[in-house]
VOGU-3710 file (C-alpha; in Angstrom, 3 decimals, decimal comma):
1> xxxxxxxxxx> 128,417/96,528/128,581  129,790/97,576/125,046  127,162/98,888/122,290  128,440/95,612/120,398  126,910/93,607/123,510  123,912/95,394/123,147  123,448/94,463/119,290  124,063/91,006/120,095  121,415/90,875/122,548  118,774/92,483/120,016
11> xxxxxxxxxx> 116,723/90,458/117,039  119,221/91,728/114,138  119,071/88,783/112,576  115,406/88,845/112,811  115,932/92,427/110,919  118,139/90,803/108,267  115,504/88,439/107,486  113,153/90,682/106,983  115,081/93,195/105,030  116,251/90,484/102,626
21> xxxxxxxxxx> 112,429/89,494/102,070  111,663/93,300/101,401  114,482/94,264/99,257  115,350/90,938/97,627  117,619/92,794/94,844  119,819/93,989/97,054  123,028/92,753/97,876  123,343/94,967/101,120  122,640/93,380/104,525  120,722/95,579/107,432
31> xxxxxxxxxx> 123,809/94,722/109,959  126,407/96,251/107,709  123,396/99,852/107,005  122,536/99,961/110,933  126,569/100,317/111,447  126,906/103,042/109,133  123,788/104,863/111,115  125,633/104,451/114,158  128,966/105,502/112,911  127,190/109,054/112,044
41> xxxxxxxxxx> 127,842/108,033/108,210  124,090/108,536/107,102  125,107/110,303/103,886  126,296/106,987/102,618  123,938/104,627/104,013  121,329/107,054/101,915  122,910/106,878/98,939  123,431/103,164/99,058  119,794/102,524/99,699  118,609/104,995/97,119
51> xxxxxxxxxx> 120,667/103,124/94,440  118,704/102,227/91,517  115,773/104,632/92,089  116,406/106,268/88,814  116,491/103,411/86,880  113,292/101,682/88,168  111,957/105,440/87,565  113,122/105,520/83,874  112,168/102,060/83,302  108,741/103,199/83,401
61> xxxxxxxxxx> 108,822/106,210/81,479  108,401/104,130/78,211  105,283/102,459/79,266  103,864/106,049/79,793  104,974/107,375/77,171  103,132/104,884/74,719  99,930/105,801/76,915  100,384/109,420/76,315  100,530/109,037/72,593  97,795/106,728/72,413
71> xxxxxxxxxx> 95,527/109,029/74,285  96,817/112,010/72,604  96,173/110,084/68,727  92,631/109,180/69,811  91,771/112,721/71,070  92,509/114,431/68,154  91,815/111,661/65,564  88,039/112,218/67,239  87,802/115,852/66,240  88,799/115,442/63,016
81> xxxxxxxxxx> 86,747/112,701/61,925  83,759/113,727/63,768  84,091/117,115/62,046  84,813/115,595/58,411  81,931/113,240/58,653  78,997/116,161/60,166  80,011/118,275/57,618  79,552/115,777/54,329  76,521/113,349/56,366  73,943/113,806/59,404
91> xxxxxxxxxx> 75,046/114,400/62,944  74,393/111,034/64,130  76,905/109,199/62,067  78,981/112,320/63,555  78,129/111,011/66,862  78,241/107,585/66,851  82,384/108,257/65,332  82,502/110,226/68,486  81,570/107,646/70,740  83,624/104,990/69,326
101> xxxxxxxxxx> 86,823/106,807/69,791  85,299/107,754/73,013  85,163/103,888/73,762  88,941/103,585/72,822  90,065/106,770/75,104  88,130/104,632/77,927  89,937/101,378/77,508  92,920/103,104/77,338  92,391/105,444/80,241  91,424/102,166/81,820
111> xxxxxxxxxx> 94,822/100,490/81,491  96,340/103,165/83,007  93,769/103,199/85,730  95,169/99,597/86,242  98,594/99,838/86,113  98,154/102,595/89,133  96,170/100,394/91,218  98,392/97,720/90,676  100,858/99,752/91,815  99,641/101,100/94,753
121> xxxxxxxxxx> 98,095/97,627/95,950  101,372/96,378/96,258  102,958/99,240/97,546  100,265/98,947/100,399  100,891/95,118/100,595  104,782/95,834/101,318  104,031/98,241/103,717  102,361/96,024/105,798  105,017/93,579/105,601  107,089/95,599/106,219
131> xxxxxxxxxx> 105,464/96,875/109,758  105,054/92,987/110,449  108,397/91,854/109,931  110,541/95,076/110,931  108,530/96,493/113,875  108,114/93,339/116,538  112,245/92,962/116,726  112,639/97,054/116,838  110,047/96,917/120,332  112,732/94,634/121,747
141> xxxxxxxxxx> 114,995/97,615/121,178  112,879/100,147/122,728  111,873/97,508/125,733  116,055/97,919/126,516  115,425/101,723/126,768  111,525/101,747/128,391  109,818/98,908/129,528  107,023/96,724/129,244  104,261/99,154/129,153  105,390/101,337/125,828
151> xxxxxxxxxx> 106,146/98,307/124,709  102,691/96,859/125,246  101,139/99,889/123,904  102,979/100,525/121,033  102,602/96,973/119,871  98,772/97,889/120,275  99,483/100,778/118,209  100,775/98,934/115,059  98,111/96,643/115,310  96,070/99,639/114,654
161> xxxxxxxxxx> 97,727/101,224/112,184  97,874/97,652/110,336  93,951/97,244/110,966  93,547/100,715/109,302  95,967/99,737/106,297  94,664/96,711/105,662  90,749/97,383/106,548  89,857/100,812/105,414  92,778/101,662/102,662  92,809/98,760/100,769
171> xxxxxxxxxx> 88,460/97,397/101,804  87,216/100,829/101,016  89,438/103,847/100,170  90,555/102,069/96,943  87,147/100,496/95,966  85,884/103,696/96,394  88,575/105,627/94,396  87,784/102,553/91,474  83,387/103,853/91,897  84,797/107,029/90,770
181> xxxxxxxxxx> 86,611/105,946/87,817  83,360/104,256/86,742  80,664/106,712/87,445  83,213/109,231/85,337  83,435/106,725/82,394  79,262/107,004/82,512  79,822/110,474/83,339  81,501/111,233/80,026  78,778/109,983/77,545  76,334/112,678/78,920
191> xxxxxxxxxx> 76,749/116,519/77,757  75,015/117,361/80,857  77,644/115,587/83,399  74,860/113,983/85,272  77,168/111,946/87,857  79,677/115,340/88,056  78,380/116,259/91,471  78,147/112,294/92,682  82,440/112,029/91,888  82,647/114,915/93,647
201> xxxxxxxxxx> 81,136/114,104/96,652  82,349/110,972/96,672  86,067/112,025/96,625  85,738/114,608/98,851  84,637/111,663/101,259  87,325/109,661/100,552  89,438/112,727/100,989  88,073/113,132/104,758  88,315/109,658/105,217  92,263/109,974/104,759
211> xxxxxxxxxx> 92,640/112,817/106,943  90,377/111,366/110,079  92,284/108,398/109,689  95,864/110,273/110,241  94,400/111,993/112,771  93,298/108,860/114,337  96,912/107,409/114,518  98,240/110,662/115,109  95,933/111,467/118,299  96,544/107,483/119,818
221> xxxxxxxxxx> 100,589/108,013/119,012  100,518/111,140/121,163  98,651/109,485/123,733  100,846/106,924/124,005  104,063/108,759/123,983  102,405/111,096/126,823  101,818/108,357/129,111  103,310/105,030/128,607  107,091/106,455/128,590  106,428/108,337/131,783
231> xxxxxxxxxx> 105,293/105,183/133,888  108,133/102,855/132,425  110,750/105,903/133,518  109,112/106,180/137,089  109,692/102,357/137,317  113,488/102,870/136,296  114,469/105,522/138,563  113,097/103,625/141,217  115,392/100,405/140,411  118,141/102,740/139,805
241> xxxxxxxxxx> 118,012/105,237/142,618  117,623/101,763/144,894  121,088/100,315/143,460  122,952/103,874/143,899  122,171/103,289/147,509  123,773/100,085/147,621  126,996/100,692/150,317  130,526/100,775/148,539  129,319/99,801/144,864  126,084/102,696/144,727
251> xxxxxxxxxx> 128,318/104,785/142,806  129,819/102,448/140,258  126,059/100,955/139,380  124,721/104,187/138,846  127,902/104,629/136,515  127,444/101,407/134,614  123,657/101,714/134,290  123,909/105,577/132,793  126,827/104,169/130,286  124,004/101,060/129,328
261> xxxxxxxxxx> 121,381/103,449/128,951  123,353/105,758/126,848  124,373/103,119/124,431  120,737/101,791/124,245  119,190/104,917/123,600  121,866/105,080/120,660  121,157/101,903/118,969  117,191/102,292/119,329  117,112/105,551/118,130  119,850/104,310/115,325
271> xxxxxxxxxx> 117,738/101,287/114,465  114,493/103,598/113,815  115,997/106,101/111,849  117,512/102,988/109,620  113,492/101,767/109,226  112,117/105,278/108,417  114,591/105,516/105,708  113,860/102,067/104,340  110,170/102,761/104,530  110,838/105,885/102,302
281> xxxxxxxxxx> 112,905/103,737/100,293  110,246/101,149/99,645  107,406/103,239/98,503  109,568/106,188/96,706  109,472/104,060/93,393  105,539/103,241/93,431  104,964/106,484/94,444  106,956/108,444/91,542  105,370/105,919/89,021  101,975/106,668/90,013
291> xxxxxxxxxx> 103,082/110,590/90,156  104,733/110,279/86,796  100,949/108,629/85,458  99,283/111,436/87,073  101,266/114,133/85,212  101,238/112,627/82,049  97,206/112,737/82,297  97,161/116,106/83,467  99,644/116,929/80,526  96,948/115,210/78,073
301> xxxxxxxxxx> 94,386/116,878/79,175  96,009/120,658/78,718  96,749/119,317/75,830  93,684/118,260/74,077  91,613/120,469/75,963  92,557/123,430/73,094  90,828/120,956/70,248  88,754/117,919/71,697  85,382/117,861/72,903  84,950/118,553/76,576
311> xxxxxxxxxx> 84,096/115,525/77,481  86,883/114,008/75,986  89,122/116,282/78,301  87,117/116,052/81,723  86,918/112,237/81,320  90,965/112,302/81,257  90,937/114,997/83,769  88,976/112,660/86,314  91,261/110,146/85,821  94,293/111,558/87,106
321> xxxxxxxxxx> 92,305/113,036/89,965  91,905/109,213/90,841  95,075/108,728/90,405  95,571/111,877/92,622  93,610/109,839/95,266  95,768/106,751/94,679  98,596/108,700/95,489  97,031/110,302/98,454  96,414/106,363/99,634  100,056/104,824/99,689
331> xxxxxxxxxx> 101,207/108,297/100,731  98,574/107,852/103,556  99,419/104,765/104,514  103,446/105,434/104,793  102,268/108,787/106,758  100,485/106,497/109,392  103,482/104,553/110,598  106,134/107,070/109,777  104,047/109,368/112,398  103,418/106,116/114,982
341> xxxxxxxxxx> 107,445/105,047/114,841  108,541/108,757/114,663  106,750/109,609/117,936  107,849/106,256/119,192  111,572/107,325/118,691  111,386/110,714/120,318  109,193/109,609/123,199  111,584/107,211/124,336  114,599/106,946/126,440  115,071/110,393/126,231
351> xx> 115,189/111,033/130,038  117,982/109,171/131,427
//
């Protein structure tokens, strides 16, 4: 049996599906990107895929941009009038100037805040998808190569790593990361930074929460790979070492069924390289938005931190280390089933 037999018997058009509902601006079909993998032409099916990165990246650059110079305008216009007014009037009038432009930095620090939820949401959204539509037809793949009970138990797996996307990133990490935001906004109207160590705690639990749940995935991948591979390979050199003993023809079905094997192993190991790379591809552009937001803030708040009042600077400061934790999220959440499908590749069919 040919590798194009093989593909034939697999869910590619299953794939294709899905891959046109993921990347619905592009022209390029998964068939025609697999067959590059296999051909060993990887170079090209990379720079086909990461087509138009840079321009989604620069088309965002102007939105941030206008943030930066907002934020910058109302952190120094803040000094300066605040400073004008307590030295001609009373402190209060001072203060209350203060405040207003205070106000202003917080809707506009909020906006941002948005726009890098927004993003990430999504990005989390499509990742999902993406495990739901993608990873069902590549088990069939690794069933050729296995057997029933890695495929059992990684389909177990990615329910998992689905119920942790879907329950505790987007039900609690992110609510939690949007707490922060607020208790810094409240945060900032106080000299004495009365909700400084409550943000702090509560981002170093988020924090934790991120890293016990990659080790969760993590420990159940290895697990898996350990054991269910092991028993599906017993089973199949028991059915094969039975058919080499067949009289007259032992020889020739051991022949055929190493040659099958071989080209299986290719196209499943072919087929999950092809979805870690279009997993990468899918979140790269949230992911360097968000970053982009993140350094801009950090950038502001160097920035203003030579003139402005502190609290000015630590209220944009906690900002981007939300958006610090937003990025820690999405990356997260890619980690989680580029670990799971990683481990699923090199676990299987290895041992001929």
């Amino acid at each position: 049996m040919s590798m194009e037999l093989l593909l034939e018997e697999l869910p590619i058009q299953d794939m294709t599906e899905g891959f046109q509902r993921l990347f619905e601006e592009r022209e390029d079909s998964f068939a025609s990107l697999l067959q590059m993998i296999l051909a060993g032409d990887v170079k090209e099916a990379l720079k086909i895929l990461f087509r138009g990165i840079g321009q989604g990246v620069l088309g965002g650059i102007p939105d941030v941009y206008e943030a930066f110079v907002w934020i910058l305008m109302i952190g120094i216009l803040s000094v300066v009038l605040s400073q004008m007014i307590s030295v001609f009037d009373k402190h209060q009038v001072a203060d209350l100037c203060f405040y207003v432009f205070l106000f202003l930095l917080i809707a506009v620090l909020s906006k941002c805040y948005l726009y890098m939820f927004t993003v990430v949401q999504n990005a989390l959204e499509k990742t999902v998808l993406f495990i739901q539509l993608m990873i069902p037809p590549y088990l069939v793949a690794v069933g050729m190569t296995s057997g029933q009970v890695t495929v059992q138990t990684s389909y177990q797996v990615m329910l998992l790593v689905i119920w942790v996307i879907e329950t505790i990133l987007k039900a609690f990490i992110l609510p939690g990361i949007t707490i922060s935001v607020l208790l810094n906004y409240v945060n900032s109207l106080w000299q004495e930074e009365r909700f400084r160590f409550c943000i702090s705690f509560l981002e170093k639990g988020l924090q934790w929460a991120m890293k016990g749940m990659l080790g969760l995935i993590c420990g159940v991948s290895m697990l898996q790979a350990m054991l269910s591979p092991l028993l599906d390979e017993m089973k199949t050199q028991v059915v094969k070492k039975t058919a080499s003993m067949i009289p007259g023809i032992g020889q020739g079905v051991e022949g055929v069924w190493e040659l099958v094997m071989e080209s299986a192993v290719v196209i499943k190991n072919g087929i999950g390289i092809l979805l870690l790379i279009l997993l990468v591809v899918l979140c790269a552009l949230p992911i360097l938005h968000v970053l982009i937001m993140v350094m801009m803030l950090k950038l502001a708040a160097a920035i203003l931190g030579i003139v402005a009042d502190k609290r000015i600077v630590q209220c944009i400061h906690q900002l981007s280390c939300a958006g610090e934790l937003l990025l820690k999220g999405i990356t997260t959440a890619n980690a989680l089933f580029f670990v799971f499908l990683a481990i699923l590749i090199l676990s299987t069919g290895r041992n001929l």
